[in-house]
ZAMARGU-4260 file (C-alpha; in steps of 0.2 Angstrom, whole numbers, plus 5000, padded with zeros to 4 digits):
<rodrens>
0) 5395/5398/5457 | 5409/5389/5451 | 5406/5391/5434 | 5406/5408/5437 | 5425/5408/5447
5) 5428/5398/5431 | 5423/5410/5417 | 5431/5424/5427 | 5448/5417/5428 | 5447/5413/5412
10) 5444/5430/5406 | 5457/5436/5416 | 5468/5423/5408 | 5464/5430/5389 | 5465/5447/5395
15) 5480/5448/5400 | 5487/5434/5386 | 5479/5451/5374 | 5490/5463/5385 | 5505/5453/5383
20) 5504/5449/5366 | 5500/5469/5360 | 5515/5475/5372 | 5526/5463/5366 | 5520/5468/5348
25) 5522/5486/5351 | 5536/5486/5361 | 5547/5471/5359 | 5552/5473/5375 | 5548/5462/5390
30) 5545/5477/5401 | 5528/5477/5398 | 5528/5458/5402 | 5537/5464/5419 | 5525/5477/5423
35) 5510/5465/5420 | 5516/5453/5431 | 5520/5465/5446 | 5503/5472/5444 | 5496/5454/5444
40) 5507/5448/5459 | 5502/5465/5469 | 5482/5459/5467 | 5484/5442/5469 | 5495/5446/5487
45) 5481/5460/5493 | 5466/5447/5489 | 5475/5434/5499 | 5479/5448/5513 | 5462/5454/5514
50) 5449/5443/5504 | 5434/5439/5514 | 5441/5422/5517 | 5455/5426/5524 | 5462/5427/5541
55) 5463/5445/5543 | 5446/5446/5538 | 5441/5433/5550 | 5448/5447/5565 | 5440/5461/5560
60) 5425/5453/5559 | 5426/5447/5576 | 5418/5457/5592 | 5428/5456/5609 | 5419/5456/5624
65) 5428/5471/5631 | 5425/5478/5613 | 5407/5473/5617 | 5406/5478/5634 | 5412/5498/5629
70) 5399/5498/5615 | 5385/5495/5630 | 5392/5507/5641 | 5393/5521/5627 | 5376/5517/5620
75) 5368/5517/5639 | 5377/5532/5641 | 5370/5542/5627 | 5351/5535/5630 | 5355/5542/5647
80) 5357/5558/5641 | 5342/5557/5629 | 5330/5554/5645 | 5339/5570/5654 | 5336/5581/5638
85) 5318/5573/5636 | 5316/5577/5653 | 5324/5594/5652 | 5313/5598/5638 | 5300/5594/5646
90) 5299/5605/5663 | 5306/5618/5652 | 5289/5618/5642 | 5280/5615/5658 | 5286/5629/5667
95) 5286/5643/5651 | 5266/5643/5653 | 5264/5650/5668
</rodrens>
């Protein structure tokens, strides 16, 4: 696993080192260089926002017990009306013999 984390940081190192090098070549500019390192900061912020270790993440995840406690009474509520229709259903096909 870590070598893995390695290797990827490490080609996203090159990559963009690549980018740099061909924008600066092309452009001689360094508004390539300023665009990269927006588009790098932008990431970086949104994985630290909402990565799966972090805190946000860590709330969502979590299940309140009023949270909890309006799942039960939605899912007793639609078994509820389950029975009623099975019932329903069932003195309807009773009654359309005779």
């Amino acid at each position: 696993m870590r070598f893995t984390r390695f290797a990827l940081g490490a080609g996203v190192v090159v990559l963009v080192a690549f980018m740099l090098v061909v924008a600066i070549g092309i452009h001689g500019a360094l508004t390539p260089v300023i665009a990269i390192v927006a588009v790098v900061g932008l990431i970086a912020c949104g994985n630290l926002l909402y990565g799966k270790n972090s805190h946000g993440a860590a709330a969502t995840a979590r299940v309140r017990p009023a949270q909890e406690a309006q799942n039960r009474a939605i899912d007793e509520a639609q078994e509820r009306a389950r029975q009623e229709r099975q019932q329903a259903r069932t003195r309807r096909d009773e009654g359309g013999g005779q």
